[in-house]
C-alpha positions as CSV (number, residue, x, y, z in Angstrom):
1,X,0.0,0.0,0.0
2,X,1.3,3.6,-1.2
3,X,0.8,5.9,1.4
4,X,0.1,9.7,0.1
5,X,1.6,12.6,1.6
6,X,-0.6,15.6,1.3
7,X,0.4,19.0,1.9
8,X,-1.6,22.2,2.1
9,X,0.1,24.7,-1.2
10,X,-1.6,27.9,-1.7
11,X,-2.0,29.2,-5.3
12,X,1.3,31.3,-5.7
13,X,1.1,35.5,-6.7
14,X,2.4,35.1,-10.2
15,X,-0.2,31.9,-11.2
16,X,-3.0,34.5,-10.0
17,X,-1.2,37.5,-12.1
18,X,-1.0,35.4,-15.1
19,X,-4.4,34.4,-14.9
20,X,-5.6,38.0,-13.8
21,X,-3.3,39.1,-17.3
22,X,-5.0,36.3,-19.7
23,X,-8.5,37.1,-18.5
24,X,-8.1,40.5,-19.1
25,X,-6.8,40.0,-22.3
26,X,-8.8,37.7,-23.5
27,X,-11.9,39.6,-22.3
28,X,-10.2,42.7,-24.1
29,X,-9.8,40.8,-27.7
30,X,-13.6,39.4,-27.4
31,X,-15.2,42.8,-26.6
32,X,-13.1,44.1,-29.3
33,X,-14.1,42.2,-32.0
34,X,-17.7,42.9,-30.9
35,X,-16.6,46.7,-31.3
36,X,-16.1,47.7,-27.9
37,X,-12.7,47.6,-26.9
38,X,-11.4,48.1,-23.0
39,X,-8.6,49.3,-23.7
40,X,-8.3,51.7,-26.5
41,X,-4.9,52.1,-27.3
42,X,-3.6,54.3,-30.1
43,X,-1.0,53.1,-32.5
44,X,1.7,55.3,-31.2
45,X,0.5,54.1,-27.2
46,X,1.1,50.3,-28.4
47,X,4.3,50.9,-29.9
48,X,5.3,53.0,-26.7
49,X,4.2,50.1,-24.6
50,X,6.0,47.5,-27.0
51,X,9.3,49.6,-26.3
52,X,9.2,49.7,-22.9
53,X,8.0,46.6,-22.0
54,X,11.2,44.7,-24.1
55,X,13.4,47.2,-22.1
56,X,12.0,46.4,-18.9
57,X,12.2,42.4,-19.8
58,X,16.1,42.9,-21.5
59,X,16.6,45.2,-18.0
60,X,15.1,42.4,-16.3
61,X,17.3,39.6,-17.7
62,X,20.4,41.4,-18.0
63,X,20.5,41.6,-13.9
64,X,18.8,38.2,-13.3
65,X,22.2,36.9,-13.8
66,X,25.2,37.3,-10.8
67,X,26.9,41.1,-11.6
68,X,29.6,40.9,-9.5
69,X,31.1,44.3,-8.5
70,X,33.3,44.0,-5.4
71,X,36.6,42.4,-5.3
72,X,35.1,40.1,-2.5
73,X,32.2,39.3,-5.0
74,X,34.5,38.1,-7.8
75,X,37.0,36.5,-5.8
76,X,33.5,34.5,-4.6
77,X,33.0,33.4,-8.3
78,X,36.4,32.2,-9.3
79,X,35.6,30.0,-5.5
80,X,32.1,28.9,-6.7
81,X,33.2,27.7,-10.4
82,X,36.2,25.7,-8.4
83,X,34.4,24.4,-6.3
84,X,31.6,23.5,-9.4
85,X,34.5,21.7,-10.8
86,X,35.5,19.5,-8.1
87,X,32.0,18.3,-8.0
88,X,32.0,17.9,-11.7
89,X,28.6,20.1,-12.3
């Protein structure tokens, strides 16, 4: 017999954004094709909103990864990819 562990998880912030995001959007394209758009949005305002949001997501990306400034820092990464290679990762 399998026993089954069961734990209590709570629906995490970015499941509900997404799913706040698609619902809006979708509700958005639907009432626009039936002529009544919630959000009107110019040509110029989309491609505004295009621009910024692949800077935020490039800005985003670009520092996801480890910057290392301090001499403390990058003495920290030439210890980390060492000790990566002992471990053969």
């Amino acid at each position: 017999m399998n026993a089954h562990i069961v734990t209590n998880r709570s629906i995490s912030a970015g499941t509900i954004a997404r799913t706040a995001v698609l619902l809006l959007a979708l509700t958005n394209q639907v009432l626009s094709a039936l002529g009544k758009p919630v959000l009107p949005i110019e040509s110029a305002q989309l491609e505004q909103l295009v621009s910024v949001g692949i800077t935020t997501v490039a800005s985003l990306v670009a520092w996801w990864k480890n910057n290392s400034f301090t001499q403390e820092a990058l003495a920290a990464d030439v210890e980390y990819e060492r000790q990566r290679k002992l471990n053969g990762k």
